[in-house]
Each structure stands twice: as C-alpha cells, then as structure tokens.
N, C-alpha and C positions, 0 to 999 in steps of 0.2 A: 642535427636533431635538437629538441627545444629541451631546456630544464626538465619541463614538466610532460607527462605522457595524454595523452588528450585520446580521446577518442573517435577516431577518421573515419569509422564507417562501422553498420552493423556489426558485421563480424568483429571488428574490434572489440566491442562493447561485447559482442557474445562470448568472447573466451574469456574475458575477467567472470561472468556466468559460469561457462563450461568449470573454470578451474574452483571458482567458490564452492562450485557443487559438490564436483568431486572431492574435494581436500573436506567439505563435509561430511559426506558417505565415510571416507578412510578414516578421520579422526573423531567426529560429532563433533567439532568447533564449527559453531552458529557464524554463516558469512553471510546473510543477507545483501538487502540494497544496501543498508546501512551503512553495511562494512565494503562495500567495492571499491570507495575511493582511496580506501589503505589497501584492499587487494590489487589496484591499478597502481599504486606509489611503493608500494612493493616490487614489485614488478621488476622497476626500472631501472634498478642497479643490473638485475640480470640479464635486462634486453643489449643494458652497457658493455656486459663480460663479453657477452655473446656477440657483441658487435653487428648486431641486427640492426632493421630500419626503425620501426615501430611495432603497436602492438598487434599489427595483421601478419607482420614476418614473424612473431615469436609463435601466432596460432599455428602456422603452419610448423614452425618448430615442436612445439609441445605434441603434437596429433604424431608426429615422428619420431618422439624420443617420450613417451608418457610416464611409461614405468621409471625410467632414473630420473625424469625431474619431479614426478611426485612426490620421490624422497626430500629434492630439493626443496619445495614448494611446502614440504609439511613443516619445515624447517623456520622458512620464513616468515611463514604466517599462522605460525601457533605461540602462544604468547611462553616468556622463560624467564617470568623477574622473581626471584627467589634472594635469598642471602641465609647465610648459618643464622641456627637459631630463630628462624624464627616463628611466632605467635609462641613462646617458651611457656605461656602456660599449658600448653601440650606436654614440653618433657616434664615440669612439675606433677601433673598429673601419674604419668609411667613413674616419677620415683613414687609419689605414695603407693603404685599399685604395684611396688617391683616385690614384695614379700609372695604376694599372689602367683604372680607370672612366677616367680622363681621355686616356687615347691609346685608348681605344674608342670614347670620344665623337668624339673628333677624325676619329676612320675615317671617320663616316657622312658625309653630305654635311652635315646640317645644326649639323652641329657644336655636339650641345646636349646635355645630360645630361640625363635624366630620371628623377623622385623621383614616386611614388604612396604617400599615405598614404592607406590604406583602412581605415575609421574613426577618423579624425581625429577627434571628436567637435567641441569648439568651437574646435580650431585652434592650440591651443599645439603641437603637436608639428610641424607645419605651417610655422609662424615660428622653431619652434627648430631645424629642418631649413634654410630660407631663412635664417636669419644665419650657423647653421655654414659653409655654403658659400658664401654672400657672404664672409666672412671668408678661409676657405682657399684659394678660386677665385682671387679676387684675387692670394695669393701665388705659387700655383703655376701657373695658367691662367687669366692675364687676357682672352685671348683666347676663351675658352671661355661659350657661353651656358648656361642652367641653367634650369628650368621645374620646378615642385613643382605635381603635382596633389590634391584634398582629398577626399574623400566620405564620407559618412554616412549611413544609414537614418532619421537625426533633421534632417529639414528647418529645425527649430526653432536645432539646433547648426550646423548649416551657415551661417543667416542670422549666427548669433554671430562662426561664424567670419571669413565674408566680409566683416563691421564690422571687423573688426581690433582691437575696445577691451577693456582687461585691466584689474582692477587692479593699480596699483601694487607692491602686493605681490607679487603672482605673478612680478616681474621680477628678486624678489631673488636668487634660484637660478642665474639666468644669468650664467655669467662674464661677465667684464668686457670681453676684448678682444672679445666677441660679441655685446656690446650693442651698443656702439658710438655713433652716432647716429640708430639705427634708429626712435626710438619716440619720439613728440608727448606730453610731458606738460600735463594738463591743471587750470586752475587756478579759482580761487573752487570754487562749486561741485562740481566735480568735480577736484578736483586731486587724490583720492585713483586717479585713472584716468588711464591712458596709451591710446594710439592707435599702430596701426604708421604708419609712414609710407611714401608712393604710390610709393618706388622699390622696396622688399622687396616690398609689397604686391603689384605690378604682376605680380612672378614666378609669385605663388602663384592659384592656381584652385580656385574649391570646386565642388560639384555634390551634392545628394541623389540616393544612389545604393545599389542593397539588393546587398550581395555574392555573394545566388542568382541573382542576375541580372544578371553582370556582362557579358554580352554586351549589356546594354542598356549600359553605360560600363563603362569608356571608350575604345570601340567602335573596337578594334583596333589602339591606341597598343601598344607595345613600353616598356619600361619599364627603365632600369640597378637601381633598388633601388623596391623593395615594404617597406611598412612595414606589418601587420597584427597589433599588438600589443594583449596586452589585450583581445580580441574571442573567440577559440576557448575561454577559458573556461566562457562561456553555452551552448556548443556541443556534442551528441554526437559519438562518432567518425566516425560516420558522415559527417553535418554538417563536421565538419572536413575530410575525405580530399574531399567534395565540392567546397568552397571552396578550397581548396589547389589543387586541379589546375586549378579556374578562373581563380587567380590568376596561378598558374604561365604560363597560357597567355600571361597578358601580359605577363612578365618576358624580358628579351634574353636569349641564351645567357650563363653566366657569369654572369647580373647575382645581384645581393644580395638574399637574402629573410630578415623579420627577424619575430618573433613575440615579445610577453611572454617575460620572463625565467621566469615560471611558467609556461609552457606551451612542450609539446612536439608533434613529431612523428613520423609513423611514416615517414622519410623516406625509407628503401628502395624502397616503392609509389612513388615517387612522381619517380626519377629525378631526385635532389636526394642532396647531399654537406653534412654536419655543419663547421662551419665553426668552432666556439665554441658555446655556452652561447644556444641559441633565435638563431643565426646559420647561416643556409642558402643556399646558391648553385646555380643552377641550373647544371646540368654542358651540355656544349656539345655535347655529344651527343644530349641529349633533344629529339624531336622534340613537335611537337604531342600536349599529352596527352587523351583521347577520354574524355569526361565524359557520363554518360550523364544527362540533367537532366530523365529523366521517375523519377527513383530517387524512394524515400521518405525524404526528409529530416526529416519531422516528427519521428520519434523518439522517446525517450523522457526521462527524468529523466537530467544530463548524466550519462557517467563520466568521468573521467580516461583518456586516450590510457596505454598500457603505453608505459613506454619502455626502449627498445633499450639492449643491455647500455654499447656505446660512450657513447651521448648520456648515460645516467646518471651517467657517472664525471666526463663535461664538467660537467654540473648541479652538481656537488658542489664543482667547482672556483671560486676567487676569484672576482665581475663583475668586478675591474678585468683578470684577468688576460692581455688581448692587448695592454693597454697599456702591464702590467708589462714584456710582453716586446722588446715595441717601444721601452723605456724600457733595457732591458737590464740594467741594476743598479740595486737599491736606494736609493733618495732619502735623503740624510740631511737632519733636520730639529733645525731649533733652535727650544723653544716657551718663546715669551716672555708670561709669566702672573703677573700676581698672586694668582690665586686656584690656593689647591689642590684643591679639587673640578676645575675644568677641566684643571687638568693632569693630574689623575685623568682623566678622559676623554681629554684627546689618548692618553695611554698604550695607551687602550684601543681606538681610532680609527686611529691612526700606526704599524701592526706591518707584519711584515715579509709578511705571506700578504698587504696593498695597496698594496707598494711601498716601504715608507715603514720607517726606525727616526731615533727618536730620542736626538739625541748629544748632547743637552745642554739643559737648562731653565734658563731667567734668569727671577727676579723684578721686575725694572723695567729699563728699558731701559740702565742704567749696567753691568749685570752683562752684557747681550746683546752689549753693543761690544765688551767684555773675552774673553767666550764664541765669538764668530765670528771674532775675529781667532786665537786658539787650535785650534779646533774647523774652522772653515770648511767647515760646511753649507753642501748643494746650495740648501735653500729656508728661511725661517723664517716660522712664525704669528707676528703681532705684537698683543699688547691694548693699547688706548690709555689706559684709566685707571688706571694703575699709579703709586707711589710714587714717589719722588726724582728719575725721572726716565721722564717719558709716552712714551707710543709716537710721539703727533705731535710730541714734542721731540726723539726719539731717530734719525725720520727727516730730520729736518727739519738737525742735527746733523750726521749719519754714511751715509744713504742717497747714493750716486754706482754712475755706471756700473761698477764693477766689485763692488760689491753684490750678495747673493744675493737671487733674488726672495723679494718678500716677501707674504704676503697677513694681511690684520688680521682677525684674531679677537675681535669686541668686542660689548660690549651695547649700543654706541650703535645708532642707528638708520642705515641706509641712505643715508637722503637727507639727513643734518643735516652743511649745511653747513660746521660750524665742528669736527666730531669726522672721520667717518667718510671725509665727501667731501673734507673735507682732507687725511686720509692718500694719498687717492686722487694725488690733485696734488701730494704732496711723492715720488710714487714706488714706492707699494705699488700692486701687480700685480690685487690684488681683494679682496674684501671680504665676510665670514659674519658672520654675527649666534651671536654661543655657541652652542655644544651644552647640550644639557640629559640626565639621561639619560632622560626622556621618550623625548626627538628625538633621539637617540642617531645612531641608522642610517641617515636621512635627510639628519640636518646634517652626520653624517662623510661619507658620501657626495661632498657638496658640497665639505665640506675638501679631500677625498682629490684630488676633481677639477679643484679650481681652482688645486693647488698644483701638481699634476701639468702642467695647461695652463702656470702661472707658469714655471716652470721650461722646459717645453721652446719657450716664444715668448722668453722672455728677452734674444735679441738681435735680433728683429724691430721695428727701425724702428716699423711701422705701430703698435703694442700699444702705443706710450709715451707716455701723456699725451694720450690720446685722451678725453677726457670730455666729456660731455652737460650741459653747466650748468646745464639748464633740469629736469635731475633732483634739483639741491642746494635747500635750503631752508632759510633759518633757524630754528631751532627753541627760538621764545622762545615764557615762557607770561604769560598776565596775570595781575594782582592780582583776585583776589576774593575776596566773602565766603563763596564755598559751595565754598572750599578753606580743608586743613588740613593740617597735615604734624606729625608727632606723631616725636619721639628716645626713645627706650627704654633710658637706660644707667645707670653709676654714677659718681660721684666719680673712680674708677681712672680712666675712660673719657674724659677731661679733653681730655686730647690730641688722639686721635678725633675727640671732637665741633666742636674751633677746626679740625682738618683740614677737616670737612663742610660747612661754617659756608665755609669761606673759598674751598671751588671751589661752592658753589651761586651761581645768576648771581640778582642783586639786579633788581628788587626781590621782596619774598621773602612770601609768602602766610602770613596767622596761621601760628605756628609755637611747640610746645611741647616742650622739653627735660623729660623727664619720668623720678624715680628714686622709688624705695620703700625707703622706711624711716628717711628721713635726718633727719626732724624739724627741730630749728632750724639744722641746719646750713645748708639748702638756703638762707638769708637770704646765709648769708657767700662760698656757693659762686656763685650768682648774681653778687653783686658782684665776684668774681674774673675772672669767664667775660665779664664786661663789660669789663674792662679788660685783660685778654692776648687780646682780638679783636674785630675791628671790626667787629662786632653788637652795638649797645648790648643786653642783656639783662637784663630785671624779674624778678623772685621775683612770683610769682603764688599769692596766701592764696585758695586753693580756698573756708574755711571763709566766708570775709566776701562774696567775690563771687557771684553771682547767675545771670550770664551771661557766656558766652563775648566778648573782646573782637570786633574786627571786624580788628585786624590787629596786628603786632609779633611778636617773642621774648621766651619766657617760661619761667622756671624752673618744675616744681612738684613733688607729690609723684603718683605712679598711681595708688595706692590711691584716694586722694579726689578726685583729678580723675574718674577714670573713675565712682563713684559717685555721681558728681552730675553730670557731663557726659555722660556714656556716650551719652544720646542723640540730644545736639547733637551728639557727634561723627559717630555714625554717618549720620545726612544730608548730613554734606556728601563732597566728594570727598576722600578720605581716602588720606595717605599714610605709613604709620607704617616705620619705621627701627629695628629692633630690634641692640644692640651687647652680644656676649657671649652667656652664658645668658640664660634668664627664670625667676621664679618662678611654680611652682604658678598663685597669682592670676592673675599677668599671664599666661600661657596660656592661662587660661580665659576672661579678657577679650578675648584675639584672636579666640578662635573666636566670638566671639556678632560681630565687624567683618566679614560674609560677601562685602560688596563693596568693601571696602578693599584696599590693594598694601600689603601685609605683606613687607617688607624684613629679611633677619635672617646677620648676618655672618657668611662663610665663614672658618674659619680651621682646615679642615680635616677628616679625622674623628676622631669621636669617640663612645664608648660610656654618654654621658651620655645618663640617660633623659629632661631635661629638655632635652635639645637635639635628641632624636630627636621629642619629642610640640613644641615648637615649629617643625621640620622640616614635621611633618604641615602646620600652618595656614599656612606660608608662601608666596607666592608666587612667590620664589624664593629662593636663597643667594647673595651676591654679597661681596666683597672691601669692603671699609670705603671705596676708592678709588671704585667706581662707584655708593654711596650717590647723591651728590647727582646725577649726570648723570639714574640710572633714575628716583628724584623728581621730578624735573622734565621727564621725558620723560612722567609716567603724568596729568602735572596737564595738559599740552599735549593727550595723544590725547582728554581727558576735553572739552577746552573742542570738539572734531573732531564 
C-alpha cells in the first residue's frame, strides 16, 4: 500500500464524507471539503493498525463497528494543543475577582467554590486551575473547600487527564510558587515524566462529556467560573449561541465565563456583560436561559461571530491589561545579560503597553549590585552565565530580604541541579529558559508573568524557599567515543578559548580546537595553550594521521581536518562552537553537519554577510560565557 491514502473510487471518497459528517453531528467540529485531506491523512495510521487494504476496506469496516470507532475517530480528529497556563491573563483576572467568588462561596451552605472546565482536553488547564487556587485559597480562605470539574468529547483525553502524568517539560511555564510540591517526579525510565499528586488530584474530576448535551452533565451543578476556551472556533454562530446559553444555564448568577482569547461573543443575546478581552459574567438578573435543542446545529463551514462595537476595542487592548491595572503602576525592571541579542528582546518584551520599562541593563552581576542600589528596580531578570561575576555568585553574594524579586533568565536547564535549581535556593523567585525570537511571544509571555507574580508574592511567607528537590538533577555527561566537540577560532581568540576550557566540567569528550590558515604556527600555538591552561593540549598533523583519536585536546587546522575527517565527524554526536566570524569554507562545512549543535557567538548585531549566512546554520547565538554549559547540556540530552 502507498505512503500516502489516495482515493480509488467513490465510495472511497464518500466515507471520509460519511465520517466528517458524522464526527460533526457528535462533536460540532466544522470538517468540511476543506478539511477532508487531514480527515483522509488521518485515517491512515488506523487503516495501518487495522491492517486493511485501503480506504473502501475501512468503509466497510466502520458501517461494522461505528459506535467504538466513533469514539476513536473523535479522538483523532478533534484538535488538543493546550499547555499549563495558559492565556494567564485569565487566572490574573480570577485573582482580582477571588474576594467576590469567596464571600459567595462562603454564603451557600456548603462552602465550596466551584470551577468547570469544559473541554479540558488532557487536563493541563484543569491542574493549572487546581494549583492557582490551592495556592491563593490557602492565603486568602483557608477555610474555604474548592472542587474543579473536567469534560471532553475525547474519552481518550479524559482517560489522560484522570492519569495525571505530563512530561517534564510541560511543567516549565508554571510559576514557581504554583508548582510547589504538587507533582511526583519520575525516575530511570521515566524521569522525563511527572505525575500530580493524590491531594490536587483528589479536587479535580474528569467525565467524557459532549457540550450539545450538557444536560446529560453535569446534571444541574451551578458553577462560580466556566472555562470554555479554545473550543467555539470549530464552531458556527449558530453552534456557538446554542452552547453558550447551555452553559450559561449552569453558571451561578454573577459567576465568571471565559472563552479563548481569540474568540468572541454576541453577548447581548445572551444576558451576559463584557468583562475584559473573552472575560464574561453572568449578570444576576438573568434568569434561566430557554434553548431550544431540537434547532439545527449542523451548520455549515465555520464563520467568525461579528463582533460588537465595545468587545472589539477590548480585543485590541493589552492580555496583561486587568493585571496592569490591579498592579497600578509600571514595574521597573533591571536586566541582567551578557548577551546583546537577549537584551535585544527584553527591550522588545518589557515595554510599557505589559507593565513593564526598563531602567537599567548590567552585564555580569558586579555592574547589577552597582545598578540596583542606584536604580532600585521593582523586579530584575537575572542570567547565570555571565562574566566576572555569575548570577549564582551574585545571588549567593548580595540576594537578602530586602532585595528586589528576582527571576533567572538563563539557557541552563530547568532541573540542573547545580545552575538553575540553585539560583532557585539562593533566592530567585522563578525561572525561564531564554527567549529566542522564534519564541518570542510565548517566552515574554511567561517573562511578563512570572515577574509580575515575583513581585506581587514578594513578602509572602509561604513563596520562600519552597522547593521540590525531587525536581533538581545532576546534569553530568559521560565520556565517549561517539562524542565530539569541535572550537572554531583564531589565535586572537586565545583568551576565549582557556575561559571555555576552564568552566567546561572534566572529564571532557574527544575535543578539537580548530583555525584556518595558520600553517606552522599552529605547532607553537598548541604549546602555549598547553601551559597558560590546565588542559594539556596536542597539535594535531591532520596530514600523517589516519583516524580520529578516541579521546583528548587537540590543536589543528579546518581546512584539512574537515577534508579528511568530515565524515567521521559527522557520525558522531557533534558539538561545534563557533568564535567570531567564519569564512566562506567553514560555512559551507556547517551546513553539510545537519544533525550537529552549531554554537556561534553573540556579540551583538551586525551587517556582516558572513555572519548573517553563519546565522542561517546556527543553532543558536549565545555569549562565549554559556559556550561550555549549552555543550554539555546537548552531549547529556544525546546520551537521554
């Protein structure tokens, strides 16, 4: 059978119809023509399980087995890209409105707040609902119980959710005083995976549950906040106005309804007041809304809801902006960076339309001390690989209670014990991994918000020193032969390279210091580099050798190493270090290393075309200071 699934005959083409349709009716996800070539490439993995012919043998399948692959089929073709946390200017919202919700809670008898996320898909938004208010309940109503309900039309997502297990990664977005102790990391095996733990867990409740039919659930609960984000996209207006007033009916007078940040509503019909930017509250007037559920929902290809003159001016406005104002004035920030590409981004990140200006930039932590006691910023970013004096040196130094928060801005990792999780425990409030401008709007995002949280938990008790040790991890790599790490400089680069040399942690995988053009100097340059650093380092005669050694430091020239090694390089794990420019050659040598971490020093910008076509094959741009940490981070994920 071919890669690709093709369509043999009517009938073929009529059951990717048959099935669009259906899985329409069941869920209201819009599958037009549009979408049939993703419901056909869909498909194809399951015509594979199935060990079918094509897609006339699965027709006949499905008209056989309808009811359990519908399940399946909602599964695969309903969309589930979510992550914790996110659009946070929603939970900023719930905190300003948690004084409300909490003395209305307190009114009823059973003294319990109540949360519905409907379409939860696999439940991050679910756990990122159940820590925000674990966390802020705690301080403001201990006394107060709290219950989060889940639902989905993908029983598949549901079962995900109800497991509780994420990976690792997906935990990094989450501030810090919200992690907490919440989450079981797991180890051999599986230690790139966490698990929640049975007292969060306990709160939360999932159900597979289809939103046309919410009188089947969650069968007549009253609700404080509704979370239905991210779901009326797939949906016509009609579709929408239907679902809305269903929902409605189970929201408390007054309580909170929240939708995607991209999606609107017509919320006049519908006995609802505009709150913010896809933030809606039921008014305390409206009574039971009359849904007529014999209507045609089916529909057609989505359109966009028009939206109302007011709500469009909201749309246009900041997301952080209810926190800005709850914030009240402008955050001054001090960013502490060695690199000027990143402080190029904070610039572009830290303005004044998300809270934020910045008053002042340091280069290593000896100019931040000098700058804050001057300056005295509300918050500061701090990077840990920097020059004369590191971040973890400068907290470890100068961080005490009357310190501005701080949160690290750095390329280490997460969970490496000895970089990131230490700044945590010398005092810094939380922790992002760089922006890139890839990740731009994502990663500021997370900036914008954990600095924003840093700052206003700052003299909470509970937020200090609260860490999860069972998240830190050593992050050592071993010696082997199918590691290389390749230096790319010149003679100028002298200095540089005994800086590289002397934070990389020993013992140290085959390694080649490698320059072009230098002829017999490279004999005398070796022996220098040998004795002003404690790397004993060889001159390596590309011409007489044969093969690559199996370990050490070694001088040589690019040109001839790469023309006789190019090969052996490229199989093994490969980490090259580019310092300065490159030439012509060596550019064109990068680009044929397609699985290699191509390393190439930021020192700012510049209108050199040989640093803009090096640019291109990079992996990425980084300060000569976090050389050796990201090296040694990319030879660790490789042995993972």
């Amino acid at each position: 059978m071919s890669a690709a699934l093709k369509f043999n005959s009517a009938s073929s083409s009529g059951i990717v119809v048959e099935i669009s349709k259906r899985i329409q009716e069941l869920t209201g996800v819009q599958l037009g023509e549009k979408q049939f070539h993703m419901v056909e490439s869909r498909l194809q993995k399951r015509i594979l399980d199935l060990e079918l012919e094509d897609l006339d043998a699965y027709a006949v399948y499905y008209r056989n087995h309808s009811q359990s692959e519908n399940e399946f089929l909602i599964s695969i073709l309903t969309t589930h890209h979510t992550y914790f946390f996110r659009e946070s200017s929603h939970f900023d919202f719930i905190e300003k409105s948690l004084p409300e919700l909490i003395a209305k809670a307190r009114a009823r008898p059973d003294h319990c707040l109540k949360v519905w996320s409907a379409g939860c898909s696999r439940g991050q938004e679910v756990f990122s609902l159940a820590m925000f208010l674990d966390f802020h309940l705690k301080i403001q109503a201990p006394d107060l119980k709290w219950e989060i309900w889940g639902s989905d039309v993908d029983p598949e997502s549901v079962a995900i959710a109800r497991n509780g297990v994420y990976r690792f990664d997906e935990l990094k977005k989450v501030p810090n005083v919200y992690l907490g102790d919440h989450w079981a990391k797991g180890t051999g095996e599986i230690s790139n995976f966490v698990k929640v733990k049975s007292r969060l867990r306990a709160r939360c409740h999932f159900q597979p549950a289809n939103l046309f039919k919410v009188g089947d659930y969650p069968k007549g609960m009253k609700f404080d906040i509704i979370f239905c984000r991210n779901v009326f996209i797939y949906f016509t207006p009609e579709q929408i106005e239907f679902v809305c007033k269903e929902l409605l009916n189970c929201l408390d007078n007054n309580g909170l309804f929240f939708v995607g940040v991209s999606e609107t509503l017509q919320y006049r019909k519908m006995g609802i007041e505009v709150l913010g930017p896809s933030i809606y509250r039921k008014k305390s007037s409206t009574k039971t809304i009359e849904v007529d559920r014999n209507a045609n929902l089916k529909g057609t290809q989505v359109s966009k809801p028009k939206l109302v003159e007011s709500e469009a001016q909201l749309v246009s406005a900041p997301i952080q902006g209810a926190l800005h104002a709850d914030l009240n004035r402008t955050l001054k920030v001090l960013v502490v960076d060695d690199s000027p590409s990143i402080q190029a981004i904070m610039k572009q990140i830290l303005i004044p339309a998300n809270g934020f200006e910045i008053v002042g930039r340091a280069m290593n932590g000896r100019e931040a001390h000098e700058l804050c006691g001057k300056l005295k910023p509300d918050v500061m970013t701090l990077d840990i690989h920097m020059p004369i004096q590191t971040g973890l040196e400068y907290l470890e130094k100068h961080f005490g209670q009357s310190h501005p928060p701080v949160v690290i801005v750095s390329s280490a990792s997460r969970e490496d014990a000895d970089t990131a999780f230490k700044g945590l425990s010398l005092g810094a409030s939380d922790f992002v991994e760089k922006p890139s401008l890839q990740n731009m709007k994502d990663r500021g995002e997370e900036i914008c918000s954990k600095l924003k949280l840093a700052w206003k938990t700052k003299n909470l008790v509970l937020t200090r020193n609260h860490l999860d040790s069972s998240m830190a991890q050593k992050m050592e790599s071993k010696i082997s032969s199918e590691k290389l790490r390749i230096v790319l400089g010149r003679i100028s680069d002298e200095r540089k390279i005994i800086e590289i040399f002397q934070e990389l942690k020993a013992p140290h995988p085959l390694t080649f210091v490698l320059a072009e053009g230098m002829g017999d100097l490279l004999t005398g340059w070796a022996a220098r580099m040998s004795q002003s650093s404690a790397f004993p380092m060889k001159f390596w005669d590309c011409d007489s050798q044969k093969q690559l050694p199996r370990e050490g430091i070694y001088l040589g020239d690019s040109l001839k190493f790469f023309s006789k090694f190019s090969s052996s390089s490229k199989s093994k794990n490969l980490s090259v270090l580019v310092l300065g420019e490159a030439s012509a050659n060596t550019i064109a040598t990068l680009k044929t290393l397609s699985d290699a971490q191509i390393l190439v020093e930021d020192f700012g910008q510049t209108k050199s075309v040989e640093k803009s076509l090096l640019l291109k094959v990079a992996t990425d741009c980084v300060p000569v200071t976090s050389f050796a940490y990201m090296s040694q981070q990319y030879f660790i994920k490789g042995e993972k």
